[in-house]
C-alpha positions in Angstrom: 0.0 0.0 0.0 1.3 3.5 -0.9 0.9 6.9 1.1 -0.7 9.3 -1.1 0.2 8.3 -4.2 3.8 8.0 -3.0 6.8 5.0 -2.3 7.4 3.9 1.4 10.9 5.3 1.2 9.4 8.4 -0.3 7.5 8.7 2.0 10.2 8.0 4.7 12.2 11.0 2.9 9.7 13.3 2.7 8.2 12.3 6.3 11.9 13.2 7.4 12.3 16.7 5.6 8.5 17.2 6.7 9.4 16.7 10.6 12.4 18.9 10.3 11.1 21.5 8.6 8.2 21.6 11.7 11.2 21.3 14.3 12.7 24.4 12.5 9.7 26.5 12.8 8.4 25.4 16.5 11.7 25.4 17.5 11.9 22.3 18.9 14.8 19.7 19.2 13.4 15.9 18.4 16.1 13.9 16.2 15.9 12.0 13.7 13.9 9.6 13.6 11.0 11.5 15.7 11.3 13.8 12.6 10.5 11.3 10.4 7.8 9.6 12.3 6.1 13.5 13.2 6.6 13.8 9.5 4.6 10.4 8.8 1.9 10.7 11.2 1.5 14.3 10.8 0.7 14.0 7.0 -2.2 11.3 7.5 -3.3 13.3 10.4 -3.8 16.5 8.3 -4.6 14.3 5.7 -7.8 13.5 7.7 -8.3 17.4 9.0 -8.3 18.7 5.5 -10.4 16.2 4.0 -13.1 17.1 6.2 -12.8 20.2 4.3 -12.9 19.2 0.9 -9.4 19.6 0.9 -6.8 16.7 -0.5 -3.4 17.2 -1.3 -1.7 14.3 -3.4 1.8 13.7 -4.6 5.4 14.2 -2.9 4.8 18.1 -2.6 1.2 17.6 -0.7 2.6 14.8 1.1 5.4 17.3 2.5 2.5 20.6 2.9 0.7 17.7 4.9 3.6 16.4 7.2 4.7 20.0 7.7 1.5 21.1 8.8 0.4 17.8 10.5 4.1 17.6 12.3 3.5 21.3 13.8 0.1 20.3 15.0 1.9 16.9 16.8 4.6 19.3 18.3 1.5 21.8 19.3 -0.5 19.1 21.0 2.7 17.2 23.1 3.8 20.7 24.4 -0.2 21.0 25.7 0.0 17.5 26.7 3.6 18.3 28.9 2.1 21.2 30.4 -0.8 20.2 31.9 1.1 16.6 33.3 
């Protein structure tokens, strides 16, 4: 099975340059392979957000809008999470 039209190791690639891109901007320091994996998850989770809207991004460049946006959300949501533990 693919991910959004997309390779496993694409996928993997772009989940990667996905997740650092959303380390860069919240500023936070996860390595590499939570990079990848914020990338992964983040993209089907905003997958599923934007869909609700109508909204579907396909290919390796939606894939990485997805992840970017999706991986920010994930870094949002565990700082929350921290803060209220």
């Amino acid at each position: 099975m693919e991910n959004a039209g997309i390779g496993w190791i694409a996928a993997i690639v772009i989940g990667g340059i996905a997740g650092w891109l959303a380390e860069l901007l919240m500023k936070s320091n996860m390595g590499v392979l939570m990079n990848v994996l914020l990338g992964i998850v983040g993209a089907i989770v905003a997958n599923f957000v934007l869909s609700l809207f109508g909204v579907a991004l396909g290919g390796w460049l939606g894939y990485l809008i997805a992840g970017f946006i999706g991986a920010c959300i994930l870094i949002a949501v565990a700082r929350m999470v921290r803060r209220t533990a």
